[in-house]
matplotlib code that plots the C-alpha trace (Angstrom):
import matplotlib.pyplot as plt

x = [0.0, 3.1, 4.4, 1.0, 0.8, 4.4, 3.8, 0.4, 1.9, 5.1, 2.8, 1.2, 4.0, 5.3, 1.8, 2.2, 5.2, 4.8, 1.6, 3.9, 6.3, 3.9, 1.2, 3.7, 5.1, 1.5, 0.6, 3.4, 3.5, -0.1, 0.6, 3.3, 0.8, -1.9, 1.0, 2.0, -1.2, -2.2, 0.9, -0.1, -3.3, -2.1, 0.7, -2.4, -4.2, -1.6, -1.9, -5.7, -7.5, -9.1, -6.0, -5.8, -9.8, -9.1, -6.6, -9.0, -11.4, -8.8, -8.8, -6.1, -4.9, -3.2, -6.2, -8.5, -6.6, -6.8, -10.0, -11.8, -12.1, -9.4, -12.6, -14.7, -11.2, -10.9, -14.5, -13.7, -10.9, -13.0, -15.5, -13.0, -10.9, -14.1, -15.6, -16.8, -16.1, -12.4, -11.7, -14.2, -12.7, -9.3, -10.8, -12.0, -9.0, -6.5, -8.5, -6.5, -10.1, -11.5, -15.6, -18.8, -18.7, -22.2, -21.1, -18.8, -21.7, -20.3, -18.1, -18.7, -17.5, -18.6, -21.4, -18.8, -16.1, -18.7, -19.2, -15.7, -15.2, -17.9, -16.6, -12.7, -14.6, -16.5, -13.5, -11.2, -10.8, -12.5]
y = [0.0, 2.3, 2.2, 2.9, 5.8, 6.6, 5.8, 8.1, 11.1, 10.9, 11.1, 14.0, 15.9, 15.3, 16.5, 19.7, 20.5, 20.5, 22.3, 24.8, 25.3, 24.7, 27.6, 30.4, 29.3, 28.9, 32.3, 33.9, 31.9, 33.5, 37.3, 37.2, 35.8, 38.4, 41.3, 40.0, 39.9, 43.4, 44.3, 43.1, 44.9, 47.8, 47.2, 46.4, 49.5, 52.1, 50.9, 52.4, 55.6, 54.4, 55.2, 58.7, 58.5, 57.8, 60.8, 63.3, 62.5, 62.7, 58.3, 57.4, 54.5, 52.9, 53.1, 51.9, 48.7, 47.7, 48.3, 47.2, 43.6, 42.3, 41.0, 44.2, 46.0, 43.6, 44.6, 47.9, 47.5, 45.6, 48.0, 51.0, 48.6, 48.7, 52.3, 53.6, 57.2, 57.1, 60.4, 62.2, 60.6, 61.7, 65.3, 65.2, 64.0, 66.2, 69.3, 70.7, 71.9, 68.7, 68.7, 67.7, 64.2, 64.3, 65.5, 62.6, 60.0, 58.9, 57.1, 53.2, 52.7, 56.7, 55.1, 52.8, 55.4, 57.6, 55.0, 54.5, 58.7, 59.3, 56.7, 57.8, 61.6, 59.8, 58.1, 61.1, 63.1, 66.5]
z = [0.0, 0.8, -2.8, -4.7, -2.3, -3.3, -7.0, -7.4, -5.1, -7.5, -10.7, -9.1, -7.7, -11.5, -12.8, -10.9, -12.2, -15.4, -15.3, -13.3, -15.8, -18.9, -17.8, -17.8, -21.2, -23.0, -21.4, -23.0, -26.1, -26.6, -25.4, -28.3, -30.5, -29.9, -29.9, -33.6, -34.4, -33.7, -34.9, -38.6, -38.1, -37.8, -40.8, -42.8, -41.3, -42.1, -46.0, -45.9, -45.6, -42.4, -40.2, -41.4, -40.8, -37.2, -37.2, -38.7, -36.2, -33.6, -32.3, -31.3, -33.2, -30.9, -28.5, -31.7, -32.0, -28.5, -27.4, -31.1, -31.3, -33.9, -36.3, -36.2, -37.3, -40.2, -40.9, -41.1, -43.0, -45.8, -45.4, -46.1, -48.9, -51.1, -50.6, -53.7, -52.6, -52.0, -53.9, -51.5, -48.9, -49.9, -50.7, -47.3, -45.0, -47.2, -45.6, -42.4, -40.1, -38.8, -40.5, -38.9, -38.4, -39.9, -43.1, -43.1, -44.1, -46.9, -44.9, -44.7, -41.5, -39.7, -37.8, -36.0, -35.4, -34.1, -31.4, -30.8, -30.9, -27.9, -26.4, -26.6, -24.7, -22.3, -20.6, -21.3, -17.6, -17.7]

ax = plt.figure().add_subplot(projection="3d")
ax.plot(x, y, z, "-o")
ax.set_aspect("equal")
plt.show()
């Protein structure tokens, strides 16, 4: 009886460890996972007329990427890849005075970043 005692509290003591040493590295393994993948998100985001979007409307990018889920960012990203109004967009965000955000309906993607603006001025101290 001693040695299946012996034998089952090795196999735990054994268990334990592993799952000690194991858990940090998975944790890790997946924090550099999600850092390369926001990483490419915002590579890709820097190619389209959505991150100077965010800027005229004064988001902070960085901000954007972290608190947006990584799939509604490649919605947007769609979204803005296939506007049909990319010259008025460009005629738009070339301007230096920031326009109503209302007149910025053409915008595939304004109703979200209008969200994401009152948001960014709700949590901003006063």
């Amino acid at each position: 009886m001693d040695i299946i005692s012996f034998i089952i509290t090795f196999a735990l003591a054994a268990l334990m460890l592993y799952l000690v040493v194991r858990l940090p590295l998975a944790i890790m393994s997946n924090l550099r996972a999600g850092h390369r993948f926001r990483q490419g998100l915002s590579n890709a985001l820097d190619e389209l007329r959505l991150a100077r979007m965010l800027q005229y409307l004064g988001i902070n990018k960085a901000h954007y990427l972290h608190k947006e889920q990584g799939l509604e960012i490649q919605r947007q990203m769609e979204r803005c890849d296939a506007c049909d109004d990319k010259e008025r967009c460009d005629d738009v965000l070339e301007n230096q005075a920031p326009a109503d955000v209302d007149a910025l309906g053409f915008c595939a993607n304004i109703d979200d970043l209008k969200k994401m603006r009152e948001s960014d001025s709700d949590n901003r101290p006063s």
